[in-house]
N, C-alpha and C positions, 0 to 999 in steps of 0.2 A: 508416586505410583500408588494404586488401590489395588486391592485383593476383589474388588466388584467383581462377579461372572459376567462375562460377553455371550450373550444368546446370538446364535448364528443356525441359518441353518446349512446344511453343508455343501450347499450351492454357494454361499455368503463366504462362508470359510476359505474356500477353495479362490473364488476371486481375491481376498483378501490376500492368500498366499502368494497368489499369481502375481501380483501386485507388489508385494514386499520383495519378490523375486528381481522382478523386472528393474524397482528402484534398486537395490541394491548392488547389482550387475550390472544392468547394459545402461542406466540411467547416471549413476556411479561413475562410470565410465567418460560416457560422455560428459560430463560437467568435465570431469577432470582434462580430457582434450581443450574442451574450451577453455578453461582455465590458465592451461599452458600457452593457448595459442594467445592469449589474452596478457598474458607476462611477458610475453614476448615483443608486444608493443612499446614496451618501459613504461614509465610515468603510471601508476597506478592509484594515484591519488585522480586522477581528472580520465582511468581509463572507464568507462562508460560498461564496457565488456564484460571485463574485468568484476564491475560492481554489481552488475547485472547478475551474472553466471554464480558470485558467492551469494547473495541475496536468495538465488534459487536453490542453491545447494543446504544452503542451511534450511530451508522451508522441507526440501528432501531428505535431510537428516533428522528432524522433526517428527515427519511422516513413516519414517522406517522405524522410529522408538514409538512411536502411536501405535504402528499395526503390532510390532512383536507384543508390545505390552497389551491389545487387543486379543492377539493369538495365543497369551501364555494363559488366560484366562478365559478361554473360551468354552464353550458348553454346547454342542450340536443342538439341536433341537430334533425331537424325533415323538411324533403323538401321533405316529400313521395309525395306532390301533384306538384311540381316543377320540369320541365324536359325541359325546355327551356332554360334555362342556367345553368353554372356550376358553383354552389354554394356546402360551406362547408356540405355535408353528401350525395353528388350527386358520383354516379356512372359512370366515362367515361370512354369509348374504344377512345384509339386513336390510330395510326398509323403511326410510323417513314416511310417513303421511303423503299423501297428495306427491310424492318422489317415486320413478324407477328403481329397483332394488338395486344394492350394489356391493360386491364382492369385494373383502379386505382379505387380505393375508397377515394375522398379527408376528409380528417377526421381532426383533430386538433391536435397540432404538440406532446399533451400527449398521442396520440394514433395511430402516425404515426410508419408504420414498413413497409417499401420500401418493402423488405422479401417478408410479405404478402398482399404487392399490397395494403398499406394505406399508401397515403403520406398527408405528412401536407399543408395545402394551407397557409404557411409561408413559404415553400420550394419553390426550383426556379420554378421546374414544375409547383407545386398546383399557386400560384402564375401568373403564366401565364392563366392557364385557368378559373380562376375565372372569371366568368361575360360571358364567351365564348359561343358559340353555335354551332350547329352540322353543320360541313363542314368549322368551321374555320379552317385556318392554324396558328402555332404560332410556334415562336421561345424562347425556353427557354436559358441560359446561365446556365452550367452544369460545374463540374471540368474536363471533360473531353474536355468542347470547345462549343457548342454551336450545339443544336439538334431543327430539323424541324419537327413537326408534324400537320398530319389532327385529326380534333375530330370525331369521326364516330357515338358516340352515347352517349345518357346522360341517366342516370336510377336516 
């Protein structure tokens, strides 16, 4: 276990909760029905169900020491009065050259989903822009080679 903080913000937090809730109780649960029902066939050396259902239960007992040790170091994130620079829970548009601008949400790397436009400021990008302000240019290092952008705005 590490003493690292988990940046969340408390949208993140909250699903995270809801999540450890959910496995712990109603997921909890069910394994354990199947499980019984699955004992109940004998032969648990070739029961299939059986192997199944613990396979997934340990992956769920896994997942519940992940998130509490996620939530016991957790750090909201909160910089609604901050827009001078680009810090963990800030809002930026930047703009590649010759690219549509494009909004990121730098968030912490258990809440990062490139997808939906949250990258981790552990990532090359978030990373670069951190401490940044509007009209910088910065260059990130990417697996693709190395990309140029302006900041256009912070939220």
């Amino acid at each position: 276990m590490t003493n690292r903080q988990n940046y969340l913000t408390a949208e993140g937090a909250e699903k995270l909760r809801q999540e450890l809730t959910y496995l712990k109780g109603e997921k909890r649960q069910e394994l354990s029905t199947r499980l019984r029902v699955a004992i109940q066939q004998g032969d648990l050396s070739e029961n299939a169900d059986y192997i199944a259902t613990k396979e997934e239960q340990g992956f769920v007992e896994g997942r519940i020491l992940e998130l509490e040790e996620i939530l016991r170091d957790v750090v909201i994130i909160d910089n609604k009065n901050r827009k001078d620079v680009v810090d963990i829970g800030s809002r930026v548009t930047i703009q590649e050259e010759d690219f549509d601008p494009e909004t990121y949400h730098v968030v912490g790397p258990n809440e990062a989903n490139p997808r939906e436009g949250r990258i981790s400021h552990e990532s090359p990008i978030g990373q670069v822009l951190m401490g940044k302000k509007v009209n910088d240019v910065v260059s990130a290092k990417v697996p693709s080679g190395t990309i140029r952008f302006k900041i256009l705005k912070i939220e």
